[in-house]
N, C-alpha and C positions, 0 to 999 in steps of 0.2 A: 504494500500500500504506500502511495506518495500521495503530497498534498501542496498547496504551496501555507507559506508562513511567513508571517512577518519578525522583525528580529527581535531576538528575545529579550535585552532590556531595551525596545524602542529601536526609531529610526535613527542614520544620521550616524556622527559620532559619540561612543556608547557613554554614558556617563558614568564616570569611578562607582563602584556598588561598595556600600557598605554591608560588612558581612559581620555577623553572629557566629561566638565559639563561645560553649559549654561544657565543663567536662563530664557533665550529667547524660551527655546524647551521644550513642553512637552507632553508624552508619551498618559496619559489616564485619565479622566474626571470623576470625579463621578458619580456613575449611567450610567457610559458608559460600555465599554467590556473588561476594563483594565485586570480583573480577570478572560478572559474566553481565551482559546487557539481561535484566529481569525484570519485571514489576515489582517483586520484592524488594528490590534497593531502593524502589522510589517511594514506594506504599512505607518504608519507617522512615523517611524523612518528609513526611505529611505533617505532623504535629509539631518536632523542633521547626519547621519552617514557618505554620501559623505564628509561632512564639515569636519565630523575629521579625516577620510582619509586623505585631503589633510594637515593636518594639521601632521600628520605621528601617529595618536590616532588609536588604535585597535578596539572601541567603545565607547558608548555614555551613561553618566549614568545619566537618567531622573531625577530631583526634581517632586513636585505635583504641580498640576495646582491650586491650589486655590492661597498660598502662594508662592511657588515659593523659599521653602525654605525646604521642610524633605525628605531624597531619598526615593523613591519608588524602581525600579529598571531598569535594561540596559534594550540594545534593546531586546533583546531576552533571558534575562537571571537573575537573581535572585540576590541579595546581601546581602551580611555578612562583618562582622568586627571581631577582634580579640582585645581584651581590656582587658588585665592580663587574667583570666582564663572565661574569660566571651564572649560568643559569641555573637554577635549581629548582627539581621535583622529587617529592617522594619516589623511592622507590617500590616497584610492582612489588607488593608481599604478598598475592593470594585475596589483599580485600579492596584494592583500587583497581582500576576499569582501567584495562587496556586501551586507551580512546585512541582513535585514528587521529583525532586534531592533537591530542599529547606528541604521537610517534609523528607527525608530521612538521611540529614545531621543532622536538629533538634534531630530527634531519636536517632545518632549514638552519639551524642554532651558529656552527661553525662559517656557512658563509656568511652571516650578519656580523660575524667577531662576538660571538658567545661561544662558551665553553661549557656543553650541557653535561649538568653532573644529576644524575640519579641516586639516592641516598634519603636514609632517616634523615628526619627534621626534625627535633625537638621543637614544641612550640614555645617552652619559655627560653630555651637560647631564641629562636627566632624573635622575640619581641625585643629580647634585648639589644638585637643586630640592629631593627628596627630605630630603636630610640638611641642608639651611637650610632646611626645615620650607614653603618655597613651594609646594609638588604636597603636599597632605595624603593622597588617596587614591587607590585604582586601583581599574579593575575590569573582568572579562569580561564579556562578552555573548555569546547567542545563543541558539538556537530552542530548545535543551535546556535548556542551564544559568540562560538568560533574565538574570538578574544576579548573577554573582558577584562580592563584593570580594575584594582580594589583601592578604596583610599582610605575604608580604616578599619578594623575589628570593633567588635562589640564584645569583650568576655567577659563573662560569668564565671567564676569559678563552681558555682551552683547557681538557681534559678534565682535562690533566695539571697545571694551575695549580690553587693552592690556593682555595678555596672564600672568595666577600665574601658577609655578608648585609646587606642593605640594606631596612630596617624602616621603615614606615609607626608611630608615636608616633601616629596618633589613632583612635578608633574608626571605620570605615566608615559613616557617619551620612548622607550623602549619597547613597553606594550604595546605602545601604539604602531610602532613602526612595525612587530609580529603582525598585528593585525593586519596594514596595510598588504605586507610582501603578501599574506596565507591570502587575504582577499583577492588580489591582481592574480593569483595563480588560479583559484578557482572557478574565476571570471573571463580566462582565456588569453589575461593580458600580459602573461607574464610564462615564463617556460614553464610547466612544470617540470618535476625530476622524473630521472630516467624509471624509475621502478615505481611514482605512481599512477601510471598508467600502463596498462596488459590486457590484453585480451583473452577473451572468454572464450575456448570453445563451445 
């Protein structure tokens, strides 16, 4: 089944989403279906995502279930960081989603001058990179939203703890310019690579 769709935060140039992280919520279980496209992944992040609606959060970005403590990724969508010329995403463990816009942005990484590194993230080392200005930007990925930048957390350490934000000080200049290249290639205007295009018998 195809449909058409309009883009998923709005038309235009996307605007920074602020994102919600709890460590009361989480996504997908080892040896569960973290890694596979399901209803299931999406149907448990139905309710932490009402939560950060009302909280005026554009989405929700999972830690792991054991610790409670390295991202994995959003409800429906992939993550990366920007840290000097170095890209960084979680690595596949079994409960993040193999995404084709992930492996695609990987690919494109080295000709932009990034250095894609796969790896646990701590998220409280990551905030602290954050506020020493070391991690300048973040951003989602995936087949809908394709690249959106973030411009601040919302955490809770529980529902009932008081609310930290935690800001990104630069413009998403980086994200944007992944967006760009993945967009021109999609749209015909730009080469894509050799391997993503094959034919079907």
């Amino acid at each position: 089944m195809s449909s058409i769709a309009g883009g998923y935060f709005g038309e235009g140039v996307p605007k920074p989403a602020r994102v919600m992280v709890s460590r009361e919520f989480v996504r997908a279980f080892p040896d569960g279906l973290g890694e596979v496209k399901t209803a299931a992944n999406y149907a448990i992040s139905i309710y932490p995502q009402k939560l950060a609606s009302q909280k005026e959060c554009d989405q929700v970005l999972f830690l792991d279930a054991i610790h409670r403590e390295y991202i994995d990724e959003l409800g429906g969508m992939n993550f990366f960081a920007i840290r000097g010329n170095e890209l960084l995403t979680p690595e596949l463990n079994g409960c993040i989603l193999h995404g084709i816009t992930r492996r695609s942005i990987i690919e494109m990484a080295p000709k932009m001058g990034l250095k894609p590194i796969e790896a646990r993230i701590a998220f409280s080392d990551f905030c602290k990179e954050i506020e020493s200005g070391k991690i300048t930007e973040a951003f989602a990925c995936g087949t809908a939203a394709i690249v959106c930048p973030i411009s601040e957390f919302i955490y809770q350490e529980k529902l009932s703890s008081e609310a930290t934000r935690i800001r990104f000080q630069n413009e998403p200049k980086i994200s944007l310019k992944i967006l760009h290249k993945l967009s021109e290639i999609q749209r015909g205007h730009d080469a894509a690579y050799n391997s993503w295009i094959f034919s079907i018998p």
